[in-house]
Structures are given as structure tokens and as C-alpha cells.
Legacy VTK file of the C-alpha trace (Angstrom):
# vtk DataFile Version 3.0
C-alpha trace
ASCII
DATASET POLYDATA
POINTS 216 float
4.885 2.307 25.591
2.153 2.394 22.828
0.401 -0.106 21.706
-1.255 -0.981 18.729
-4.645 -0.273 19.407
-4.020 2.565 21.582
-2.976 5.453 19.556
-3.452 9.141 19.432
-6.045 9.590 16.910
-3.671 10.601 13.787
-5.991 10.744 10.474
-4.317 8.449 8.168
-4.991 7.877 4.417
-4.392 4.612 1.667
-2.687 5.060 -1.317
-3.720 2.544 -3.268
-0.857 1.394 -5.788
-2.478 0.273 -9.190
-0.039 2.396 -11.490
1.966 -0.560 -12.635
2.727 -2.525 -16.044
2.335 -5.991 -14.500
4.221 -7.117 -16.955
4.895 -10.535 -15.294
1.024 -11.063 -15.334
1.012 -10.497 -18.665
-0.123 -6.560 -18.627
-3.715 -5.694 -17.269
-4.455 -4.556 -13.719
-3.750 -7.138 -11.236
-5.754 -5.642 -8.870
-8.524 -6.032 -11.148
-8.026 -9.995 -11.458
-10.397 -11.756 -9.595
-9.543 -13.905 -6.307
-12.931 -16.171 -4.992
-14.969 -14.062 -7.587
-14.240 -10.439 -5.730
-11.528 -8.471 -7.898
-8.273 -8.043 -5.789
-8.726 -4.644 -5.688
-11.960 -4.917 -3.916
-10.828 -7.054 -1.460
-7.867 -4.724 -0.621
-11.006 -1.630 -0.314
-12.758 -3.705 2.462
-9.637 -4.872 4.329
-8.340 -0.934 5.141
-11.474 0.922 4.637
-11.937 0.538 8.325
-8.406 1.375 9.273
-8.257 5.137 7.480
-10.596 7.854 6.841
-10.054 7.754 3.078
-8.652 5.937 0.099
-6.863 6.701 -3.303
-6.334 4.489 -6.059
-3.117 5.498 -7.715
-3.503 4.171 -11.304
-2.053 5.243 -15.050
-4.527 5.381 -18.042
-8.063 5.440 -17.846
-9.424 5.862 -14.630
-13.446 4.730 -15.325
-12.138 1.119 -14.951
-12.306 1.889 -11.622
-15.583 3.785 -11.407
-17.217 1.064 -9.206
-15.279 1.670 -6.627
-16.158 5.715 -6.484
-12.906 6.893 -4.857
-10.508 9.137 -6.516
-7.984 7.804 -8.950
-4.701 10.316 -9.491
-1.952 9.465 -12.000
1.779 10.165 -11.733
2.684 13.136 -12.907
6.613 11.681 -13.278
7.254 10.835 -16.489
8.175 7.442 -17.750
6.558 4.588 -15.173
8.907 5.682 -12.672
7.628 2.943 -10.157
5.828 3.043 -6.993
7.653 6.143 -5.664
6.061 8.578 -7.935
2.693 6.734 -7.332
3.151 7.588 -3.760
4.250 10.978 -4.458
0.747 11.180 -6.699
-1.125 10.054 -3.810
0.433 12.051 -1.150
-0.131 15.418 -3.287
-3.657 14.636 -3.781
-3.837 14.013 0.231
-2.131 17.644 0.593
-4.605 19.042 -1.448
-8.128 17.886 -0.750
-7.198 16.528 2.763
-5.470 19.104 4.702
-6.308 17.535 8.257
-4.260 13.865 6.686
-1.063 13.749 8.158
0.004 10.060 7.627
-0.994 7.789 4.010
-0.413 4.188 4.125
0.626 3.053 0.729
-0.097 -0.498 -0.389
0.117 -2.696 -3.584
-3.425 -3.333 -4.813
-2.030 -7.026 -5.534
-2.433 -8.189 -1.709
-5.552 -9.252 -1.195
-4.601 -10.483 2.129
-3.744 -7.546 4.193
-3.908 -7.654 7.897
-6.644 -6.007 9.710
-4.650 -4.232 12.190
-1.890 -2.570 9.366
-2.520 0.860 10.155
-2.341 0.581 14.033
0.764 -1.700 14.030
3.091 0.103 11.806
1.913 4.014 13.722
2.825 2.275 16.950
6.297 1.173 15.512
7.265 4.754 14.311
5.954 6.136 17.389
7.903 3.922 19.800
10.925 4.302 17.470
10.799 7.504 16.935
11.231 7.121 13.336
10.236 8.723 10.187
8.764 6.277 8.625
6.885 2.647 9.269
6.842 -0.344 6.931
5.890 -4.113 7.079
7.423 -6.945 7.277
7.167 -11.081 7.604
9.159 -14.122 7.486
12.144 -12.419 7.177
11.112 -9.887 3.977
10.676 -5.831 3.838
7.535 -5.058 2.285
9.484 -2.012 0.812
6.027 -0.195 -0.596
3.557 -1.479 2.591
4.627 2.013 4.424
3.278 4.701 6.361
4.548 8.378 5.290
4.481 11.460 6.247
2.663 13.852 3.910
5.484 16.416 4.486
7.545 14.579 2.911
6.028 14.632 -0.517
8.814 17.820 -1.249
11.953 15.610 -0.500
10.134 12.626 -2.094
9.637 14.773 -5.340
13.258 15.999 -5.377
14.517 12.113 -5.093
12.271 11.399 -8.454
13.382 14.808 -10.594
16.623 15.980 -9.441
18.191 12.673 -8.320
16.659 10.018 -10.427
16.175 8.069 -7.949
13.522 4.926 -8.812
13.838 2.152 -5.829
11.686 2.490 -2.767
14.643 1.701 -0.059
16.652 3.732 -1.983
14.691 6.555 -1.157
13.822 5.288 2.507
17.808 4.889 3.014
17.620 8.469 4.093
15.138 8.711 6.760
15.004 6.469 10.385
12.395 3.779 9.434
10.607 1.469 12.136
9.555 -2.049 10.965
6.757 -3.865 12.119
6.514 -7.851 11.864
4.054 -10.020 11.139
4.021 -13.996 11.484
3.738 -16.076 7.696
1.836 -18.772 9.339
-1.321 -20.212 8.347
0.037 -17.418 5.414
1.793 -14.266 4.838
-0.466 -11.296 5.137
1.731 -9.459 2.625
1.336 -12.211 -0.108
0.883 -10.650 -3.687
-0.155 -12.409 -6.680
2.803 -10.863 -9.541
2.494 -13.743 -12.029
-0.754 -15.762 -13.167
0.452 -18.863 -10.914
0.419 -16.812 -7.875
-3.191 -16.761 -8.327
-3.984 -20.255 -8.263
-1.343 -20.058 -4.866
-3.994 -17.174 -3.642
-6.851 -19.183 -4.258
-5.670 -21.757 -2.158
-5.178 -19.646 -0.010
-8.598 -17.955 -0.031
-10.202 -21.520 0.328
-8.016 -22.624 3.543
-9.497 -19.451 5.262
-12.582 -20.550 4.486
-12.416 -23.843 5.788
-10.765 -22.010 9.196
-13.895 -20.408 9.518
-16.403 -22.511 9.739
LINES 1 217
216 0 1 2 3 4 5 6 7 8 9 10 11 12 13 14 15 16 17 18 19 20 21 22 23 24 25 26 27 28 29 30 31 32 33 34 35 36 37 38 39 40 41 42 43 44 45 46 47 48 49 50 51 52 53 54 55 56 57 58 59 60 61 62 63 64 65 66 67 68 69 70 71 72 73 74 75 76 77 78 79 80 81 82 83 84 85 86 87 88 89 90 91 92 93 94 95 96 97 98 99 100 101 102 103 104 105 106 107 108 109 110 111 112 113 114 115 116 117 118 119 120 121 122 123 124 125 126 127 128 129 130 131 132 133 134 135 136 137 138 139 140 141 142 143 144 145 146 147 148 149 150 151 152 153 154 155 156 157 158 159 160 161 162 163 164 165 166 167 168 169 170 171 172 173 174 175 176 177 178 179 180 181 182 183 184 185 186 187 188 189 190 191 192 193 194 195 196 197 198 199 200 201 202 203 204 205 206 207 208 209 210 211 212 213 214 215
């Protein structure tokens, strides 16, 4: 059996997912809103920068809003905001380009600043003792839908799906393919919480302040 941890050293990348209206935060970047002072965004950096051997922010419009963080920003090249699929399918071109030797991306949202330190190893070591295509998250009963590891080779069928068969929803897409699920617990919190609306910020400060308090 594998386990996390102990893995054959597969290069993995993180698509970063900041290509979205946020329309229930009332437009902006959430990624860019600020949790204990640090953007979102930068908290998400330092949480998988140690897990993968690079990082992509997927992102629409201009990309020198993100020039602090000096990693390469790709935009869909779908037409029409046609969700986190095509920024996946952005991300995972850009990997098949400039990163021949990737073979796996993790794709998050860049609204969790709360990810879990072991993400990467946990969901290879589901696919690999599942023997399944795919790997994504989940906790307290939820599928974290866009929190998956992909195959690069799949960016052809995934591109087909978004042109040819208009299709838009993540599982919709992932309906095709064997997928292994990894679980994490939602106590003291959920590792997969995401702040969509401006109250969910004041809920992630909390949050922020109770691990504090834990470590000390």
C-alpha cells in the first residue's frame, strides 16, 4: 500500500484558480482580499509552494496585479468565463509547454486560504491505490469538485469537453474518468473552507485567530 508521504517522486504542478467574477463578493479578486493582513492569495503561495515544483496563477484581465508574486499568470483561451474547467485547461497547457518533465497539476481555488499541508501527497496516494484517473478532496461530507490532481494528458479530452461538447461543470467533466477521493476531518475547521461572500471573511478571520491561539 502507499502512503502519503511515501510516493514515487512524480513532479507535480498548482494551478492556481483566480479566473473568476466573484460576483457574490461583489467582483474583485478574492484571492487578493486580505485574511490577518496577508492577501488570500499569498497565503495559498506559501501553503503548496513546498508541496510542487512550480505554480501558475490562472487569472482573466490584467495580469501585473499579480506581479508580486513573480509566477506566471495564463488566461483562458475559452471564450465567455467558461468556469474553472477552462482555467484548468489554461494551466495544464502552459504546464505542457514550458514544463515537459510535469506530469500531474493540482488545481486549487485561490479563495482557501486554509489548505492542508499534506494536499499533494494525500490525494497522489489515493489515485495510486485506486488506480484512478484522477484525485480530488474532500471533508465533512462535501467534494471539493476543483481541489484535484490531473493528468496533463488529459488537457486534449478536457479541451474537447469545453469546445465540442459545451460542457461547463467540473463533475460533469470528471463523470467520465475513475476518480479517487481523499478525506479530510472539518474539525478544529475545514481545510477546504473558501471565503465566496464578504461574511465568509469575517468567518475566516475567526478562523485565522483560533489558530493562533492553538499555537501558542
Amino acid at each position: 500500500m502507499t502512503e502519503a508521504g511515501i510516493l514515487p517522486n512524480v513532479p507535480t504542478a498548482a494551478i492556481l484558480l483566480a479566473g473568476g467574477r466573484a460576483t457574490r463578493m461583489g467582483g474583485g479578486d478574492k484571492g487578493l482580499k486580505t485574511l490577518g493582513g496577508t492577501p488570500i492569495l499569498a497565503r495559498v503561495i506559501a501553503k503548496l509552494r513546498p508541496q510542487c515544483g512550480a505554480l501558475i496563477i490562472n487569472a482573466n484581465g490584467d495580469p501585473s496585479r499579480f506581479s508580486a508574486y513573480s509566477l506566471p499568470v495564463v488566461s483562458d483561451d475559452i471564450e465567455g468565463f467558461a468556469g474553472p474547467l477552462a482555467g484548468i485547461l489554461a494551466g495544464l497547457d502552459f504546464i505542457a509547454m514550458h514544463l515537459p518533465e510535469v506530469k500531474f497539476a493540482l488545481s486549487v481555488a485561490t479563495d482557501t486560504p486554509f489548505l492542508p499541508s499534506d494536499l499533494i501527497d494525500r490525494l497522489q496516494a489515493a489515485r495510486l491505490q485506486e488506480d484512478a484517473d484522477l484525485a480530488c478532496a474532500t471533508s465533512g461530507g462535501s467534494v471539493h469538485h476543483v481541489i484535484a490532481l490531473w493528468p496533463v494528458a488529459i488537457r486534449d479530452d478536457l479541451r474537447k469537453a469545453l469546445t465540442e461538447d459545451d460542457i461547463r461543470a467540473v463533475q460533469r467533466f470528471t463523470g467520465r474518468y475513475k476518480v479517487a477521493h481523499a478525506d479530510w476531518p472539518v474539525t478544529p475547521y475545514d481545510p477546504f473552507f473558501n471565503a465566496n461572500e464578504p461574511g465568509d471573511l469575517a468567518e475566516a478571520e475567526r478562523i485565522f485567530a483560533s489558530t493562533l491561539e492553538r499555537s501558542r
